[in-house]
N, C-alpha and C positions, 0 to 999 in steps of 0.2 A: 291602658294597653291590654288588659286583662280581656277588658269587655270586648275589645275587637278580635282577639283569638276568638273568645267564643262566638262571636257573632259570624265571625268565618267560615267555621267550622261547620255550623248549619248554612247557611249561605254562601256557596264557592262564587268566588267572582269571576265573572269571563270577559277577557280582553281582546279587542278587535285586533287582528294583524294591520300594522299600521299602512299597507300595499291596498288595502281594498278600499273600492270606495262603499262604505254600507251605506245603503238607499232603504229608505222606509215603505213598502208598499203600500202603507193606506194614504200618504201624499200622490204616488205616483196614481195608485187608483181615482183619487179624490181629483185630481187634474184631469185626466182622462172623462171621470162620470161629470163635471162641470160644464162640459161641452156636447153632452148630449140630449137628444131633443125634451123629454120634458122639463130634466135640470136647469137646463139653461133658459126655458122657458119663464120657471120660476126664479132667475137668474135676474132676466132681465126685468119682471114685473115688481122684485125687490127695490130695483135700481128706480126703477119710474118714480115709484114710491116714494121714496128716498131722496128723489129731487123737487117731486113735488112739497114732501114736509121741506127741505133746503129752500125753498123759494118764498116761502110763509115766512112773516117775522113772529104770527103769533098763532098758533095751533097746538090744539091738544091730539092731534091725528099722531101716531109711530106707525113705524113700520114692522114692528112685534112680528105679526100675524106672518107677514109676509118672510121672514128671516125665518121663521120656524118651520113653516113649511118647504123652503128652499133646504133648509138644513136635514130635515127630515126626509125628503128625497136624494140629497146627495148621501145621506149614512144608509140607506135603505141600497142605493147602486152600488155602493163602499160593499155593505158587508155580504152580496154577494161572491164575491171572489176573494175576498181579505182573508177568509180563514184557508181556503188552501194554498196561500203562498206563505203562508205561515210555517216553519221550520218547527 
């Protein structure tokens, strides 16, 4: 018990009013930038990918490249606006 006073003490904890509903914005952003034109571009060339390895029984082909680059333009849309809705 000791240890969590002090722990407290430096770290105040903050509790949500149980009324609200808290929404995360870089999900709400990450939905929004999904559906834009070159996101979802790299979206769907994922997904191609993806079913082409699914349709193989035997290949050394992933789709690595392709999820990385998807991902790397959706956090690149993300953290345009992410840090000013940040509180």
């Amino acid at each position: 018990m000791a240890a969590r006073k002090w722990f407290s003490s430096f770290f105040p904890s903050v509790k949500a009013q149980e009324e609200e509903d808290i929404v995360d914005p870089q999900t709400v952003l990450r939905e929004k930038c999904a559906q834009q034109g070159h996101t979802a571009q790299l979206w769907e060339k994922y997904q191609a990918c993806n079913d082409r390895v699914n349709s193989r029984s035997q290949t050394t082909e992933t789709c690595v490249e392709e999820l990385f680059d998807y991902l790397h333009e959706l956090d690149h849309c993300v953290t345009k606006t992410l840090f000013s809705k940040l509180k």
